[in-house]
Each structure stands twice: as structure tokens, then as C-alpha cells.
C-alpha positions as CSV (number, residue, x, y, z in Angstrom):
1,X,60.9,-6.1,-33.1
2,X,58.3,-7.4,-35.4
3,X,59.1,-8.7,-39.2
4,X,56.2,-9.1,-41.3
5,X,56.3,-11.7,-44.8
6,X,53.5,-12.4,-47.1
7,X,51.2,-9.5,-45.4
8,X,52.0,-11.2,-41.9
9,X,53.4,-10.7,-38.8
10,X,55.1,-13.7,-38.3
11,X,58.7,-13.0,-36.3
12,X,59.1,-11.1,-33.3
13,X,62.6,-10.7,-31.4
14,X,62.5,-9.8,-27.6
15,X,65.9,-7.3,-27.3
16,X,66.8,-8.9,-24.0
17,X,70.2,-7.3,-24.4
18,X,69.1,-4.0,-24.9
19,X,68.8,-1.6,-21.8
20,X,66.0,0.1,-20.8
21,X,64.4,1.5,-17.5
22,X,60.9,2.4,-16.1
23,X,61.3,5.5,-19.2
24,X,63.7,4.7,-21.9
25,X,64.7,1.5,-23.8
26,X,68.5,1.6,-25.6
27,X,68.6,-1.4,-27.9
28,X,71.6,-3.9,-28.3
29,X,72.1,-2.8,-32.1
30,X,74.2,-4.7,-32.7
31,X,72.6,-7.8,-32.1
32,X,69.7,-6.2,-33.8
33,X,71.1,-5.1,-36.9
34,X,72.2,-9.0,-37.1
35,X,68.1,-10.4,-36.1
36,X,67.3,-7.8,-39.3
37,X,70.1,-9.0,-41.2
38,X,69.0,-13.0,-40.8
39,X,65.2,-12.2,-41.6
40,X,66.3,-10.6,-44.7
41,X,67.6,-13.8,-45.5
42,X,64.5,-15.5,-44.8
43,X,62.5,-12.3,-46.7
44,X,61.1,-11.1,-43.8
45,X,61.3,-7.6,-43.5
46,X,61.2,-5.4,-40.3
47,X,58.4,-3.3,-40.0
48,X,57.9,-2.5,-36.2
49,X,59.0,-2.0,-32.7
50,X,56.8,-2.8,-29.9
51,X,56.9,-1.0,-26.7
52,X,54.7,-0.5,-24.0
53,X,52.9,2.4,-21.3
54,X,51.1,2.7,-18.3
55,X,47.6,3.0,-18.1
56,X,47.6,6.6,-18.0
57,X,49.1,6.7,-21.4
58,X,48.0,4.7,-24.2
59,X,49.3,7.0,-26.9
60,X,52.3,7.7,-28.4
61,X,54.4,10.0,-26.8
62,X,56.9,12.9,-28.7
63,X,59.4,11.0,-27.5
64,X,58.3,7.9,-29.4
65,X,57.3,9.5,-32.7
66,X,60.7,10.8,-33.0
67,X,62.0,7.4,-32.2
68,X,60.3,6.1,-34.6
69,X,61.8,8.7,-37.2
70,X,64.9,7.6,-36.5
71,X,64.3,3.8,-36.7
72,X,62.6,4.7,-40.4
73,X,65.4,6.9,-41.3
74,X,68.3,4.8,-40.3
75,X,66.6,1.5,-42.3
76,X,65.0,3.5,-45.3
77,X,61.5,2.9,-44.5
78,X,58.5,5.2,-45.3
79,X,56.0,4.2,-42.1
80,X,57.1,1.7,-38.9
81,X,54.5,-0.2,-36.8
82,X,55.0,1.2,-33.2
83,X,52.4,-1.0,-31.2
84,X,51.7,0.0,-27.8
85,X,50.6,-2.4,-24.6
86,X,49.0,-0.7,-22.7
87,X,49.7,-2.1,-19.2
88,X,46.7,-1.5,-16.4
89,X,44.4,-3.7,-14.9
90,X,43.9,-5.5,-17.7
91,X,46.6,-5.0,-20.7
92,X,45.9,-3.5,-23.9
93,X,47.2,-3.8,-27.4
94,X,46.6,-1.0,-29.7
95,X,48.6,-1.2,-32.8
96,X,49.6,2.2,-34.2
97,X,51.9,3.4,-37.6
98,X,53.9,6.2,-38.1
99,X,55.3,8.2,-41.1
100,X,58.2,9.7,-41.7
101,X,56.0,12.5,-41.4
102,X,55.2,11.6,-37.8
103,X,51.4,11.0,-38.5
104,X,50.3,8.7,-36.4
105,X,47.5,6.8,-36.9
106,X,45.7,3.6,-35.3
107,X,45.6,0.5,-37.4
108,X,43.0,-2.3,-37.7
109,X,44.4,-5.9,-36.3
110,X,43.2,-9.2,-37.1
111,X,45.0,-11.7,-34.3
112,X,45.2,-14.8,-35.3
């Protein structure tokens, strides 16, 4: 998960309890819903999931767009940040948004 304050992102939480295989990813909402609750506290505010693909796909897939519609639905949000690493001979990172909508468009990053 990414949480963004002050225009950055500047929290990430690695779902280690969640379960996922070689095709799908189940988080631990519960512990979750508790990382979300503590930024809150700390205004930062979720804005993103990152995942990754093989080589062979860097875009999002159906499956991930309506994913995404259910993460904005289920926290009130009007567009997520779904980022996408891109994992091949040398890894990729290729930040994409989504509506509620599903429009999916790729954004501009500045790493810093």
C-alpha cells in the first residue's frame, strides 16, 4: 500500500500477511484497515496499491481494474494509484491511476 501527505509518497506497507500466489493477492484486511487507520492519524492518506507482472504484461489487467474499483469503492475514493513492476530482465516501474470509471491512465513520476 502506498499513503501519500503533502503531495508525497512517503509510507508504504508490505502486506506480508496477506495471501497471494503466482496470480492473485488476498490481503490481510484486517491488518490493513488498521495500517490505513494509523496513517490517518498521522494525515497520511491511502492512495495506492502496488502490484506487480511478468514481462509479458506491463499493463493492467480486467482483473486489476476491477480490483481497483473495489478498493476506491470500499474507501470512498474517486481514482487509486495501481503501480505496476514490471518484472523481466531488468524490472520496471510504471505508475498507472484508475477511476472509478476504470480509465486508466499512466502517470508522470519524479523519484526521489
Amino acid at each position: 500500500m502506498l499513503g501519500i501527505k503533502d503531495g508525497i509518497i512517503c509510507a508504504y506497507y508490505f502486506d506480508s500477511s496477506g495471501k497471494c500466489d503466482s496470480n492473485t493477492y488476498k490481503p490481510d484486511t484486517d491488518n490493513v484497515n488498521r495500517v490505513i487507520s494509523e496513517w490517518e492519524k498521522q494525515d497520511i492518506q491511502f492512495v495506492g496499491v502496488v502490484h506487480s507482472h511478468e514481462e509479458k504484461q506491463p499493463a493492467l489487467s480486467y482483473a486489476d481494474i476491477v480490483y481497483a474499483q473495489a478498493i476506491m469503492k470500499a474507501n470512498d475514493m474517486e481514482r487509486i494509484l495501481f503501480p505496476l513492476v514490471v518484472i523481466g530482465n531488468k524490472a520496471r516501474f510504471i505508475m498507472y491511476m484508475v477511476d472509478r470509471c476504470g480509465d486508466v491512465t499512466a502517470e508522470e513520476i519524479t523519484l526521489i
